[in-house]
C-alpha positions as semicolon CSV with decimal commas, in nm:
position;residue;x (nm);y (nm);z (nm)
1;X;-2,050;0,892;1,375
2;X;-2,438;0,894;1,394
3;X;-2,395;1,173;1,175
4;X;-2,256;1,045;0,878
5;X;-2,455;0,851;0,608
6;X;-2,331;0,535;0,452
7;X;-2,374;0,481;0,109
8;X;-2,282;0,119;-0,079
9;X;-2,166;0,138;-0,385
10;X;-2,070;-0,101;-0,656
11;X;-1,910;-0,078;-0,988
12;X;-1,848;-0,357;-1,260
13;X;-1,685;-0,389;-1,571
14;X;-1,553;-0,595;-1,883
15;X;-1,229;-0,838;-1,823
16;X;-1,090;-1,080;-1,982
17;X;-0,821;-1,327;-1,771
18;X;-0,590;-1,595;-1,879
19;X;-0,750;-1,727;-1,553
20;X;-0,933;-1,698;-1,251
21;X;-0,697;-1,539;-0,985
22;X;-0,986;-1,458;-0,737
23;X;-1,236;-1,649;-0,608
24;X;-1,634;-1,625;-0,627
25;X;-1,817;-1,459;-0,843
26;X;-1,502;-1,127;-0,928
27;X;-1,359;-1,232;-1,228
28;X;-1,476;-1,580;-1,281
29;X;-1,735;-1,464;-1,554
30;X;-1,631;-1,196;-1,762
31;X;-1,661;-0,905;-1,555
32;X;-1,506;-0,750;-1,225
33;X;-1,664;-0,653;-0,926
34;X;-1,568;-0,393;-0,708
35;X;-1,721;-0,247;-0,430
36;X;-1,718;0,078;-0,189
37;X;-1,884;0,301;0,025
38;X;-1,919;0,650;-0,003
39;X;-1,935;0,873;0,336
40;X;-2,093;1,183;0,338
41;X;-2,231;1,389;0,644
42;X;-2,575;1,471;0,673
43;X;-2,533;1,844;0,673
44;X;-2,366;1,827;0,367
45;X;-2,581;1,593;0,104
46;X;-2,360;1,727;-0,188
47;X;-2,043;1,839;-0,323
48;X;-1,792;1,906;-0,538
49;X;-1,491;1,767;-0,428
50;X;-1,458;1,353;-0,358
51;X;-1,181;1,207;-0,132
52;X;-1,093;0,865;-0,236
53;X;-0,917;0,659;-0,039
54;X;-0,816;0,304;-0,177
55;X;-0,579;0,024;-0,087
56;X;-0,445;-0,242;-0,279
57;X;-0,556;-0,498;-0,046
58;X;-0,758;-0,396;0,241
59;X;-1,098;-0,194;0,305
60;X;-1,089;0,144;0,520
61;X;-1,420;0,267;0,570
62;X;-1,379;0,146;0,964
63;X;-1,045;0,355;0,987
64;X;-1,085;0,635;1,219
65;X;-0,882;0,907;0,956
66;X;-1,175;0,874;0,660
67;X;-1,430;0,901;0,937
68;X;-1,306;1,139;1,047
69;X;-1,271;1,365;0,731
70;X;-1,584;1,332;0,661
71;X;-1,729;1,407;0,952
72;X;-1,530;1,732;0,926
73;X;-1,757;1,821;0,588
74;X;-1,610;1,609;0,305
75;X;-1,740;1,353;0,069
76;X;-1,547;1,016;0,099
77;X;-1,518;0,743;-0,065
78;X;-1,352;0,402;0,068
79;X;-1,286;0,242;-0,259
80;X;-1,207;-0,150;-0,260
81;X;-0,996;-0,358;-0,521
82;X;-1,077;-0,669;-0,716
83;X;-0,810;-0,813;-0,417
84;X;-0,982;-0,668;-0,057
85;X;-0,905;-0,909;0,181
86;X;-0,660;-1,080;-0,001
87;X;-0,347;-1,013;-0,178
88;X;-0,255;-1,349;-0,256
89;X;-0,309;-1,256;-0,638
90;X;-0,259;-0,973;-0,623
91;X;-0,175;-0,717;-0,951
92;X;-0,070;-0,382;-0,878
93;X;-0,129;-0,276;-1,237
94;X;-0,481;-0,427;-1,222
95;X;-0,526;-0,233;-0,860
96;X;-0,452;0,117;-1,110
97;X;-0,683;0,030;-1,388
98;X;-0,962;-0,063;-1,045
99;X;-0,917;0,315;-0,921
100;X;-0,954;0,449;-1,270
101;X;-1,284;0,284;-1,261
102;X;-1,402;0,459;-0,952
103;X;-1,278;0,821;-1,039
104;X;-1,425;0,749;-1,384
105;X;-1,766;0,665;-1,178
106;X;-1,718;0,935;-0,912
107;X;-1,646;1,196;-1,262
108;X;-1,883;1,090;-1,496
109;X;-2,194;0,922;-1,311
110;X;-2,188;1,060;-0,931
111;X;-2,146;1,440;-1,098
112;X;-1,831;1,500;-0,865
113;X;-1,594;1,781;-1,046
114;X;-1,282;1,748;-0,807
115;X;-1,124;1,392;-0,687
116;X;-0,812;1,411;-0,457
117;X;-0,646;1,067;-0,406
118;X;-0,586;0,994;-0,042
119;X;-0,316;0,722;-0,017
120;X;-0,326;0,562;0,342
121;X;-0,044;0,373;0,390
122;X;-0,021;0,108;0,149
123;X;-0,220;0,306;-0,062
124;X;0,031;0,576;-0,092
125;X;0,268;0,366;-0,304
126;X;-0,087;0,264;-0,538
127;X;-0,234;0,652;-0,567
128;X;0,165;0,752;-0,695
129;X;0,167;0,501;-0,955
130;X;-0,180;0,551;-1,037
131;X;-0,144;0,915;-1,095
132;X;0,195;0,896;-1,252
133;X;0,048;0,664;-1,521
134;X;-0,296;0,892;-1,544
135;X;-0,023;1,209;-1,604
136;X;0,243;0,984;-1,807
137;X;0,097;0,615;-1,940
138;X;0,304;0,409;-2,011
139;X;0,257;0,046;-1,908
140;X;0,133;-0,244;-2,150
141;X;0,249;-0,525;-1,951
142;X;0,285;-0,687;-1,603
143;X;0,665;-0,725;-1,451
144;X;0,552;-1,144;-1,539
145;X;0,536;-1,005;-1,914
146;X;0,114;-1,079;-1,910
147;X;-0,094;-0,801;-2,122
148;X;-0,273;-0,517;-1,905
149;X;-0,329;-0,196;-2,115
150;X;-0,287;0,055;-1,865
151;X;-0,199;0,306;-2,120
152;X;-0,458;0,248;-2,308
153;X;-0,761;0,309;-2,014
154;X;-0,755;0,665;-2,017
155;X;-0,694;0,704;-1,645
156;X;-0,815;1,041;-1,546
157;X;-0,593;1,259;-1,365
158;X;-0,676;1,325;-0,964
159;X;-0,695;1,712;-0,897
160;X;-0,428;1,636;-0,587
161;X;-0,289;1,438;-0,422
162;X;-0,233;1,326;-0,060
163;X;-0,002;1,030;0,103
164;X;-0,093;0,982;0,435
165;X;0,130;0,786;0,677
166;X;0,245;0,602;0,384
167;X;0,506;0,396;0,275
168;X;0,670;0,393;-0,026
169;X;0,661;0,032;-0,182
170;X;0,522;-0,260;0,024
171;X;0,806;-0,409;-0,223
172;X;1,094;-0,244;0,030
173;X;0,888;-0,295;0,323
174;X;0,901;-0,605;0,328
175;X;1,227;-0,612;0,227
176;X;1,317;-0,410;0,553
177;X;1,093;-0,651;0,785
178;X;1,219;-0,993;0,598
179;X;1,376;-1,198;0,892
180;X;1,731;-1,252;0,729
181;X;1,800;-1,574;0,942
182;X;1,630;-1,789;0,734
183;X;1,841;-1,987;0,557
184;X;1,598;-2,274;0,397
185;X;1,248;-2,100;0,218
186;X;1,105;-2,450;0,285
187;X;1,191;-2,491;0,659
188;X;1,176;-2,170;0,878
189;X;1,359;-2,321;1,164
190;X;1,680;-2,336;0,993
191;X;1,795;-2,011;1,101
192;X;2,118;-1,842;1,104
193;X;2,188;-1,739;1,503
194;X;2,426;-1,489;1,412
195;X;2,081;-1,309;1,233
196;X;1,829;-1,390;1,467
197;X;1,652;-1,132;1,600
198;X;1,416;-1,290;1,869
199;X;1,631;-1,683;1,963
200;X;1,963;-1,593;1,824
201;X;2,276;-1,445;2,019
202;X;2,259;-1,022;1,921
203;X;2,054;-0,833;2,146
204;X;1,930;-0,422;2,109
205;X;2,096;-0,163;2,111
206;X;2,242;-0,331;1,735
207;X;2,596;-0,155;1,631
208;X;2,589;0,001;1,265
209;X;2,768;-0,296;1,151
210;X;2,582;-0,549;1,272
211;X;2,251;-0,359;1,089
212;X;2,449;-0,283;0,776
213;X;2,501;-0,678;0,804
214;X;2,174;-0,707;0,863
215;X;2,054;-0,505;0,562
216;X;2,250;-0,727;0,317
217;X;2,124;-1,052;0,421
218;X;1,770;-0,918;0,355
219;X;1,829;-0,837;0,014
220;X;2,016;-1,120;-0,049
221;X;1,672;-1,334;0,096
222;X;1,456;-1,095;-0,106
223;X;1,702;-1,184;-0,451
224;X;1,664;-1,555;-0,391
225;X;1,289;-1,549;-0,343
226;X;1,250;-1,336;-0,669
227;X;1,479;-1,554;-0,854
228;X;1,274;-1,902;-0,722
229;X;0,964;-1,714;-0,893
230;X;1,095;-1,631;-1,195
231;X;1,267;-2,001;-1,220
232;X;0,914;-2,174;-1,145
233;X;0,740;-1,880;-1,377
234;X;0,983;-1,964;-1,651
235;X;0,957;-2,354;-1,584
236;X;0,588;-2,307;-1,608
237;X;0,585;-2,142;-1,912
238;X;0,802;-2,408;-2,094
239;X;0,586;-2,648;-1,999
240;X;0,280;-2,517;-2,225
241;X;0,052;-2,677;-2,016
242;X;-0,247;-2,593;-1,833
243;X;-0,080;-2,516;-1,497
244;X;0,023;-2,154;-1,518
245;X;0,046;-2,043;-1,134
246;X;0,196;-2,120;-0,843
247;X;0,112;-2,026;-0,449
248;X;0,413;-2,034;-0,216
249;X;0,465;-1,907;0,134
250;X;0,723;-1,677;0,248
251;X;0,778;-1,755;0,628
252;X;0,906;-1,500;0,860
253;X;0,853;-1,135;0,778
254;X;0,815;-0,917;1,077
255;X;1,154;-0,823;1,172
256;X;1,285;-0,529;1,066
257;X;1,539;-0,389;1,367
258;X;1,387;-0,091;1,405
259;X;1,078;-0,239;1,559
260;X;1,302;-0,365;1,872
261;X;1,582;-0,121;1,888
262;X;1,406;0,266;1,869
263;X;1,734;0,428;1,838
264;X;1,732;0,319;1,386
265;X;1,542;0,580;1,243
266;X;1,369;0,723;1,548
267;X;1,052;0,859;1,641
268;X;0,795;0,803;1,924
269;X;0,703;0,496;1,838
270;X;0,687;0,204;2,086
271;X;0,972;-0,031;2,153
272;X;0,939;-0,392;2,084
273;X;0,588;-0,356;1,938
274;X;0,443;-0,288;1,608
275;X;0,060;-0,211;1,408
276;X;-0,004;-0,573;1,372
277;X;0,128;-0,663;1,773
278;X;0,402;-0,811;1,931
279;X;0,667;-0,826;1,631
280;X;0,786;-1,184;1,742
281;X;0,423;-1,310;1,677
282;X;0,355;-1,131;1,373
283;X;0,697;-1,316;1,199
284;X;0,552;-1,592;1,231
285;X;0,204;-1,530;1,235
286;X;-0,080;-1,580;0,925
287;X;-0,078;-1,194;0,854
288;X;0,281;-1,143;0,744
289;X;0,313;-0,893;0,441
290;X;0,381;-1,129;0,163
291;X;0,296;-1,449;0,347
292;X;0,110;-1,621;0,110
293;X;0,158;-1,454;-0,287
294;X;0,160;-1,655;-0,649
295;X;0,469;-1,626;-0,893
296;X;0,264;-1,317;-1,068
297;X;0,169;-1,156;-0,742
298;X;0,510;-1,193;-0,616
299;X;0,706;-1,007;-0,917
300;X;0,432;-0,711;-0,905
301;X;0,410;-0,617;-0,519
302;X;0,642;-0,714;-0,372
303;X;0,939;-0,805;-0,598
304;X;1,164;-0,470;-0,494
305;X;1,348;-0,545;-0,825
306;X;1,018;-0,569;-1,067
307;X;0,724;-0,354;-0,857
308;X;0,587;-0,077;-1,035
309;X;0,464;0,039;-0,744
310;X;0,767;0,224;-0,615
311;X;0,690;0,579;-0,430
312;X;1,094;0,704;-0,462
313;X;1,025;0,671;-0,866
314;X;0,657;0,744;-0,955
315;X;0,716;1,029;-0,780
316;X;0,913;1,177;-1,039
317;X;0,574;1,172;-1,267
318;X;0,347;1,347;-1,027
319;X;0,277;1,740;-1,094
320;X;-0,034;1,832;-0,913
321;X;-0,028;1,998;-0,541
322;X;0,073;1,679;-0,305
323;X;0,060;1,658;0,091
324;X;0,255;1,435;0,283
325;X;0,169;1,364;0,630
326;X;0,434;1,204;0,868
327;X;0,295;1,005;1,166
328;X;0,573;1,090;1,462
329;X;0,505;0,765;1,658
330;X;0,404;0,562;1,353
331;X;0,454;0,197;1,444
332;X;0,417;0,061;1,093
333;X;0,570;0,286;0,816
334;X;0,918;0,309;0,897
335;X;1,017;0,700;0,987
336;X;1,232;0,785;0,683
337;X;0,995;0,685;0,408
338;X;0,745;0,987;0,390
339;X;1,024;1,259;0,402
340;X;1,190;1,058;0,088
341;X;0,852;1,026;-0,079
342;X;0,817;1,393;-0,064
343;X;1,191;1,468;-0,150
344;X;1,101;1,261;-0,485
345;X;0,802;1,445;-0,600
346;X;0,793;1,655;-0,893
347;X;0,493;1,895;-0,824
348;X;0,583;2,227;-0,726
349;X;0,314;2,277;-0,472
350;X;0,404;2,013;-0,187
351;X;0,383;1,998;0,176
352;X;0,519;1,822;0,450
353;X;0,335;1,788;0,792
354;X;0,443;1,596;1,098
355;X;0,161;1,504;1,325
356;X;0,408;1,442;1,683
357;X;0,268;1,158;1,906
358;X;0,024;1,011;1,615
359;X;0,080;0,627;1,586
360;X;-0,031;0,436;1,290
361;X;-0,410;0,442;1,312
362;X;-0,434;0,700;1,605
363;X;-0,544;0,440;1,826
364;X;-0,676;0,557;2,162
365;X;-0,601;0,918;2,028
366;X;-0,845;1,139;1,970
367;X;-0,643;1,449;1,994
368;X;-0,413;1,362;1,722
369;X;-0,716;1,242;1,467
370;X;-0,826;1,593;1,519
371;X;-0,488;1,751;1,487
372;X;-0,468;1,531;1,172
373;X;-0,803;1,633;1,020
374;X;-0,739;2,016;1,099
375;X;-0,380;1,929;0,924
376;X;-0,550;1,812;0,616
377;X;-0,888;2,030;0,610
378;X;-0,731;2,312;0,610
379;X;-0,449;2,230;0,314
380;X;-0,744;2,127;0,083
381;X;-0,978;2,437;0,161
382;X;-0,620;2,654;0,144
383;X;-0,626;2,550;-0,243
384;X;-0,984;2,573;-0,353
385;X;-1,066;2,232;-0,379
386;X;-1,316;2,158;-0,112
């Protein structure tokens, strides 16, 4: 990538907070910080056209697909949230009115005419919600009920839009990987055998019923999590005091079926492995989705009842010419959820591509990154807006 040039960039604006929910110098006086960087190769020192990738929680300029895509020509920008690094906090309506800021920057102040939103796996489910709200605001208020005037920020509109192996709510993927054995929030060794995916008595192949079974004790986890937040929110609240918040842990979320039995919702993925490692580790391990999250955080992303942030509905909103791009041995985003996201769309100019033997983050693939990169290259330039 010696041919690429690395650009910092950094944006700031007004905010006012109840209180601080990050830590350092974001947020804690007046004003939040976020920060980027812009790729661009050195045979091509300008353009037109920006491709911004964002995620609600994590930073992507090391990911091989952005490097990639601008290495084949294009201007990119890895855009960070108030949150990278850590989602404890984490607001998915804040994580919208963050992006505004950095097409508003990459529009107004970086002279940029065209801005497709590239939504990388969990940043599919935030560049739906974000364009759904630029195309049709509407939201004035967190699912907790706190102020955040979405509709009123004047989001502008992305010229297309791209979801990339992507889910479509962290919300119901986590509900899918929640270990329903656990029977006590406050002790995970108290586990139900019957349930248990890696100590417990049911082995892969699983029968229909026993995943049907399955399914239902995860929501029925997922429900009594919610419902402890919205208690201790509620409790909280009564209270009138100074102690608004509350940080709990959520033990046990990597075991979703389909990671040790290949034969639910197939592709070429690997058995008895996933993105993160061995799936047995990850349950348990310190970088869980939803491991650590306040009562606010919670109800936001990854409350499947009270996210905003749901692919299958914001959808519904989004008119302008949308790719989605299926990784065929994703080991990550489960392989029904980009065909459903792009079943739900509303634009009339959509695509579908499958990319065969890609896993998550083309690891140890160069031949696929290219495949991809051709794949997406050419459905930009194919619409005038490289």
């Amino acid at each position: 990538m010696h041919d690429l040039v690395f650009d910092w960039k950094h944006i700031a604006f007004a905010a006012s907070r109840g209180f601080t929910e990050t830590y350092g110098f974001n947020g804690s006086q007046g004003v939040t910080n976020l920060e980027g960087v812009l790729l661009r190769p050195k045979s091509h020192p300008s353009s037109k056209t920006l491709l911004v990738f964002m995620h609600p929680a994590s930073t992507l300029q090391l990911l091989p697909f952005p490097r990639s895509m601008a290495a084949a020509g294009f201007h990119v920008l890895c855009a960070g949230s108030r949150y990278q690094r850590n989602d404890t906090a984490l607001i998915m309506e804040n994580v919208v009115i963050d992006l505004g800021a950095w097409i508003r920057a990459a529009r107004e102040d970086w002279g940029y005419d065209k801005v497709l939103l590239c939504g990388w796996s969990g940043g599919g489910s935030l560049t739906m919600l974000y364009q759904s709200q630029a195309e049709n605001p509407t939201l004035t208020e967190t699912p907790a009920g706190d102020p955040v005037d979405v509709k009123g920020a004047s989001l502008i509109p992305a010229d297309a839009v791209m979801n990339l192996a992507a889910h479509s709510s962290r919300a119901l993927l986590l509900t899918e990987w929640l270990d329903a054995s656990v029977l006590d929030e406050n002790n995970p060794d108290a586990r139900d055998p019957e349930l248990d995916l890696y100590c417990g008595n049911v082995k892969p192949p699983y029968s229909e019923e026993f995943v049907s079974r399955y399914r239902q004790a995860q929501q029925e986890r997922m429900g009594r999590i919610t419902t402890r937040a919205l208690e201790t929110l509620d409790m909280l609240r009564r209270r009138g005091g100074r102690e608004v918040e509350r940080v709990f842990v959520t033990h046990r979320t990597m075991a979703d079926p389909r990671f040790l039995d290949p034969t639910i919702d197939p592709n070429n993925r690997k058995p008895g492995w996933s993105y993160l490692g061995e799936p047995e580790t990850v349950n348990s391990g310190p970088v869980g989705l939803g491991r650590i999250a306040t009562l606010r955080s919670w109800l936001s992303q990854w409350s499947l009842e009270h996210t905003r942030a749901n692919s299958l509905v914001t959808a519904r909103e989004v008119t302008v010419p949308f790719l989605a791009l299926e990784c065929g041995a994703d080991d990550a985003v489960p392989q029904p959820h980009t065909r459903q996201i792009f079943d739900a769309v509303k634009s009339e100019d959509r695509e579908f591509r499958l990319i065969e033997a890609a896993n998550h983050y083309f690891v140890n693939q160069p031949n696929e990154l290219a495949l991809a990169t051709t794949t997406v290259s050419e459905w930009i330039k194919a619409r005038g807006l490289d």
